[in-house]
VMD Tcl script that draws the C-alpha trace (Angstrom):
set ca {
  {-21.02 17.85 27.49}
  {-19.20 18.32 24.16}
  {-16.29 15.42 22.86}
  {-13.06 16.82 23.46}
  {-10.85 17.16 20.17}
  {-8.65 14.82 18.00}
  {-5.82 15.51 18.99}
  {-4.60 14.69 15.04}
  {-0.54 14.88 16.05}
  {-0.81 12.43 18.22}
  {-3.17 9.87 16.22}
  {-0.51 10.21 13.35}
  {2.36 10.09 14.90}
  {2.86 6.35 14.51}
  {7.20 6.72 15.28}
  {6.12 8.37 18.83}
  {3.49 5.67 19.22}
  {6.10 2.97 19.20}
  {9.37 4.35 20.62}
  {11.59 1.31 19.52}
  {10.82 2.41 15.98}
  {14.29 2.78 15.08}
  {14.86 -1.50 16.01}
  {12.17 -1.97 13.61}
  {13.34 -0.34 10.46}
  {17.03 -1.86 11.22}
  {15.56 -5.21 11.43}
  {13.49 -4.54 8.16}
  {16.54 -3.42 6.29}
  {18.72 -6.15 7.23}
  {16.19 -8.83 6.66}
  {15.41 -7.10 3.21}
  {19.31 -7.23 2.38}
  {19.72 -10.91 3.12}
  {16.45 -11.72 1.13}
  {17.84 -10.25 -1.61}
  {21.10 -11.77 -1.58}
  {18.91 -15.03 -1.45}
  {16.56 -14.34 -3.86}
  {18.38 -12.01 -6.37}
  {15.00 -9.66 -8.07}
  {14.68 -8.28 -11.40}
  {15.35 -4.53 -11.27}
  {12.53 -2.57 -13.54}
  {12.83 0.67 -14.82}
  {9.14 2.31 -14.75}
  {9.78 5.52 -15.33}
  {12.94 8.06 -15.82}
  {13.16 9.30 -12.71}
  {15.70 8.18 -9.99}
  {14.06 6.34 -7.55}
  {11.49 5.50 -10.11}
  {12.38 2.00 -10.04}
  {10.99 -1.70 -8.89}
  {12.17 -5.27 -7.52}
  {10.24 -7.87 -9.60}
  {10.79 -11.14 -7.06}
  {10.11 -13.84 -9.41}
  {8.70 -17.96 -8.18}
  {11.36 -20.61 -9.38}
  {8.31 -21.89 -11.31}
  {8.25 -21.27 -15.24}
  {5.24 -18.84 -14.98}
  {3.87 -17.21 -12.14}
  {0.01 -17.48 -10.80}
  {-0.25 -14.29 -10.48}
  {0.80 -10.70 -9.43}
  {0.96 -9.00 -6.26}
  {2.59 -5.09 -6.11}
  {3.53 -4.21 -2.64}
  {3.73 -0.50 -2.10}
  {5.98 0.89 1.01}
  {4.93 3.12 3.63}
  {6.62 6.67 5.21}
  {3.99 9.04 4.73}
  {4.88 9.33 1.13}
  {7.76 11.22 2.33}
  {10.49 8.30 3.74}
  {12.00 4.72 3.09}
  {12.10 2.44 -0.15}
  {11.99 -0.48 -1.41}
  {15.48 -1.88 -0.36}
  {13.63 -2.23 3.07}
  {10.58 -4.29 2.34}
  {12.30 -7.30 0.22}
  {11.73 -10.00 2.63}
  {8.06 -9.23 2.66}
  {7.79 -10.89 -0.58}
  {8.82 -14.38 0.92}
  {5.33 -15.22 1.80}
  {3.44 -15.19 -1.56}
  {6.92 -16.29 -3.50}
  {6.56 -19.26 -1.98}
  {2.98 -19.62 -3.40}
  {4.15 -19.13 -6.76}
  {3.08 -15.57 -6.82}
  {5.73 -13.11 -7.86}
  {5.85 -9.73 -6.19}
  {6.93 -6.49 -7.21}
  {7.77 -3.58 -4.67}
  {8.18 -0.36 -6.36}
  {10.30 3.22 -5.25}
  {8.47 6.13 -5.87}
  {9.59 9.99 -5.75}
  {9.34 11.53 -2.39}
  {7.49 14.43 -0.90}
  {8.77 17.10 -1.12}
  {9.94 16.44 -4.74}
  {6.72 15.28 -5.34}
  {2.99 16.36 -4.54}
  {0.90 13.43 -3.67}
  {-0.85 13.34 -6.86}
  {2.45 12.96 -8.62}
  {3.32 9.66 -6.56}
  {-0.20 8.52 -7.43}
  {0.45 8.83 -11.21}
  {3.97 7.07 -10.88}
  {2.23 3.97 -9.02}
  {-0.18 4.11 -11.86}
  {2.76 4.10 -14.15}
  {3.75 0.89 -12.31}
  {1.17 -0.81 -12.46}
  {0.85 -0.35 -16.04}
  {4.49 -2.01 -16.37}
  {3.64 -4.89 -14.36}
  {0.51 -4.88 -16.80}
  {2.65 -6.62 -19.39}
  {3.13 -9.65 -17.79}
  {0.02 -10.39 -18.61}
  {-1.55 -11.51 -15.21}
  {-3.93 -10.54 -12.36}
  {-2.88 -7.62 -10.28}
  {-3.50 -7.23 -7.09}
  {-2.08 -4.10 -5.10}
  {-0.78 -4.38 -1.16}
  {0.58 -1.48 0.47}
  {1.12 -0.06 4.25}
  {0.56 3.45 5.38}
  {0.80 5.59 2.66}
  {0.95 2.47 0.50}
  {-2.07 1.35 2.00}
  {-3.55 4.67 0.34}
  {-1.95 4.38 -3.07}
  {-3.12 0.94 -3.31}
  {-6.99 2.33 -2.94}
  {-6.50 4.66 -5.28}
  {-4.72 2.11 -8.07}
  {-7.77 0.12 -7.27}
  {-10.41 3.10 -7.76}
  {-8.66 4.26 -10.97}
  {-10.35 4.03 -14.05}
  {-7.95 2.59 -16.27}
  {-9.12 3.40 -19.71}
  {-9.42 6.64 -18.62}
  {-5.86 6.50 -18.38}
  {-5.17 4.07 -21.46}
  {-7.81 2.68 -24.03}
  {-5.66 -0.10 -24.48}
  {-6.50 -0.99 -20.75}
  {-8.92 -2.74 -18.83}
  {-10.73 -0.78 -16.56}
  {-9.95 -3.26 -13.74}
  {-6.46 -3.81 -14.48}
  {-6.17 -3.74 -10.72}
  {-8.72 -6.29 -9.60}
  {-8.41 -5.97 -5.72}
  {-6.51 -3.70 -3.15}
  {-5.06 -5.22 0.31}
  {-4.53 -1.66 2.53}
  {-2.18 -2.10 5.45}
  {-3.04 0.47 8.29}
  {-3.84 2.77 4.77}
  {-4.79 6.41 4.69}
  {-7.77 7.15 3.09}
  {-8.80 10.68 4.21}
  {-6.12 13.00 3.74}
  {-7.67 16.27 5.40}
  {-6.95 15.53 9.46}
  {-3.31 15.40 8.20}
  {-3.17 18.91 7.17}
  {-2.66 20.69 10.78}
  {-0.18 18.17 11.45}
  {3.86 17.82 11.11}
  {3.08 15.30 8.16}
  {2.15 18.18 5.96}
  {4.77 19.86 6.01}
  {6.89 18.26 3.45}
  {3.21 17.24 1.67}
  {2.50 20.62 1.54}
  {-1.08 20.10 1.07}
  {-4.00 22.71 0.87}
  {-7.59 21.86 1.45}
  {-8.08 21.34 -2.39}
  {-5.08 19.04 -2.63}
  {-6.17 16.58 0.36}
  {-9.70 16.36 -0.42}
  {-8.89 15.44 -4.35}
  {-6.15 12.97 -3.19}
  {-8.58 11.04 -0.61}
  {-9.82 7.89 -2.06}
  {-12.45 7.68 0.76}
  {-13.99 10.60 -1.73}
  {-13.53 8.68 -4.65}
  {-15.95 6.61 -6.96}
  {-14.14 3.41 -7.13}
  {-15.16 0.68 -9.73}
  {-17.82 -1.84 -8.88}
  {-17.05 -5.19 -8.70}
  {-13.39 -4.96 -7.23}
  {-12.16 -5.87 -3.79}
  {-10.66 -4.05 -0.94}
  {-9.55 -5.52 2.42}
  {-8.48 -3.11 5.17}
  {-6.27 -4.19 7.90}
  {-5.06 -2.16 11.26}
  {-3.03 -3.40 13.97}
  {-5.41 -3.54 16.89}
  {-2.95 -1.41 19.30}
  {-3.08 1.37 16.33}
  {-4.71 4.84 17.24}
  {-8.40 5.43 16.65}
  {-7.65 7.46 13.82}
  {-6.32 4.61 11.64}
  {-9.11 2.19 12.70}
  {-11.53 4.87 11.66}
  {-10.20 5.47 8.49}
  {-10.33 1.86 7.53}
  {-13.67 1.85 8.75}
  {-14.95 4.57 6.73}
  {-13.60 3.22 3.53}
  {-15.28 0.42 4.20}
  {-18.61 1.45 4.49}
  {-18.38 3.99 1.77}
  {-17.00 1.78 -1.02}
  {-18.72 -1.14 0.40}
  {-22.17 0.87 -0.66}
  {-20.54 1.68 -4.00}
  {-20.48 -2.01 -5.54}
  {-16.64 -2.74 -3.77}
  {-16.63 -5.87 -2.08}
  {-14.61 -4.50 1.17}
  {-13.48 -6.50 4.23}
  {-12.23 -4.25 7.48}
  {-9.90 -6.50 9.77}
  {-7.83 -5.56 12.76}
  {-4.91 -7.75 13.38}
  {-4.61 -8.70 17.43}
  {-1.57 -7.37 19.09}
  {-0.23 -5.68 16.34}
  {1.23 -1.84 16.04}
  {1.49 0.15 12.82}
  {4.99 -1.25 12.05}
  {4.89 -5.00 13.00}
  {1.93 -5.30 11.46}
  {2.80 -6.26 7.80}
  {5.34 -8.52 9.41}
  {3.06 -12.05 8.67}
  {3.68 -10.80 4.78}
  {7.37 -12.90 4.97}
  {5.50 -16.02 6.35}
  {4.26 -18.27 4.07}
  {1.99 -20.21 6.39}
  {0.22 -16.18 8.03}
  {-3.33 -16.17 7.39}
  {-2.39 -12.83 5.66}
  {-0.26 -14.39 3.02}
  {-2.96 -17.37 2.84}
  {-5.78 -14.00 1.64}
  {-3.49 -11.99 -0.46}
  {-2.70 -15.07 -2.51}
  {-6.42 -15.78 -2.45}
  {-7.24 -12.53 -4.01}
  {-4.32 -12.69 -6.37}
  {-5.80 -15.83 -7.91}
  {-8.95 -15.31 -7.82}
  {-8.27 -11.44 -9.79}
}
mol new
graphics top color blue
foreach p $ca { graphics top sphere $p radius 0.5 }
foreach p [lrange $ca 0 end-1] q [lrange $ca 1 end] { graphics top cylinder $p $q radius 0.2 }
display resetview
């Protein structure tokens, strides 16, 4: 008796997976308004580009601790930052100051082009001077592996090749190739070529950094396998990586302990960002 097949729509298609979807992002964008009404951010210019743009929330404290960039989700193809403001509350009120970037959008960009602006980004936030860490969910969850497997002075001599000392992926996506028979691809727009170059599961990340993957525990297979994988595979490469799932949690409520200062999420992201 053979397995029956992945049925790959269905694993990905988080929005169908939890019908009250639409509540969700509401609630995140009118919690992220009032946050920033509160806690007025520093807008940063990181590139030309329109939407290439991030909040920099900043502690009340003179300096900082440290560094945390929190990329957004939407299969690299919806949302921005203006939703995910009030995630920052958590680690602000550890002294760590947060940045959450835009990026371009498939399908003005390719993949590889968003990639190259979060680089970009996290070159900017480079100039502060401190430890960076990298969060993201989803898609972010996928751009913050691949900040963390990039080899900076490949990029710039001027920087260290760990400028990004640890990645903390949120229900990430590591392995880009189930999603090409899927609805997702078709504002990607990905080949075989283009989803097997941008999968960081395929990568050779840089020994000695840190990647923690979380997944809600109610989240499809799919996503618990792909944390899983990256696990193992960078785990054997010299990454010291940490799989978690998160009990009772779906793919959208489950970077909600990020605006709680007292979640033991916020308590190991602002371990990792002062440790970096």
């Amino acid at each position: 008796m053979t397995d029956a097949p992945i049925d790959y729509e269905a694993e990905y298609d988080n929005r169908a997976r939890v019908p009250h979807h639409p509540e969700i992002f509401a609630g995140w964008a009118r919690d992220a308004a009032a946050f920033r009404a509160a806690h007025p951010p520093l807008e940063i210019a990181y590139g030309a580009g329109e939407r290439q743009r991030l909040d920099l929330f900043r502690p009340e404290t003179d300096r900082a601790a440290a560094s945390v960039m929190f990329i957004h989700g939407g299969y690299w193809q919806s949302l921005d930052r203006s939703s995910f403001s009030h995630l920052a509350a958590g680690l602000l009120a550890h002294g760590i100051q947060v940045a959450i970037p835009s990026y371009t959008l498939a399908p003005q960009a390719r993949i590889g082009e968003i990639v190259e602006e979060m680089r970009t980004a996290a070159r900017e936030m480079a100039r502060f001077d401190r430890p960076l860490v990298v969060a993201g969910h989803s898609a972010g969850g996928h751009l913050a592996a691949c900040l963390l497997a990039t080899h900076w002075k490949a990029v710039s001599q001027d920087l260290p090749d760990d400028l990004v000392r640890a990645a903390y992926a949120i229900s990430g996506l590591f392995d880009l190739a189930p999603l090409l028979h899927t609805k997702v691809n078709g504002a990607l727009r990905m080949d075989e070529a283009e989803a097997k170059a941008a999968s960081p599961l395929l990568w050779e990340p840089i020994p000695g950094g840190s990647l923690d993957a979380i997944v809600g525990e109610i989240e499809s297979a799919e996503y618990h396998r792909q944390s899983r994988a990256i696990v193992e595979a960078w785990g054997a490469k010299g990454v010291a990586t940490r799989y978690e799932s998160a009990p009772g949690r779906h793919h959208f409520d489950v970077v909600a302990p990020l605006s709680d200062p007292g979640s033991t999420m916020v308590a190991r992201l602002a371990a990792l960002a002062r440790d970096a």
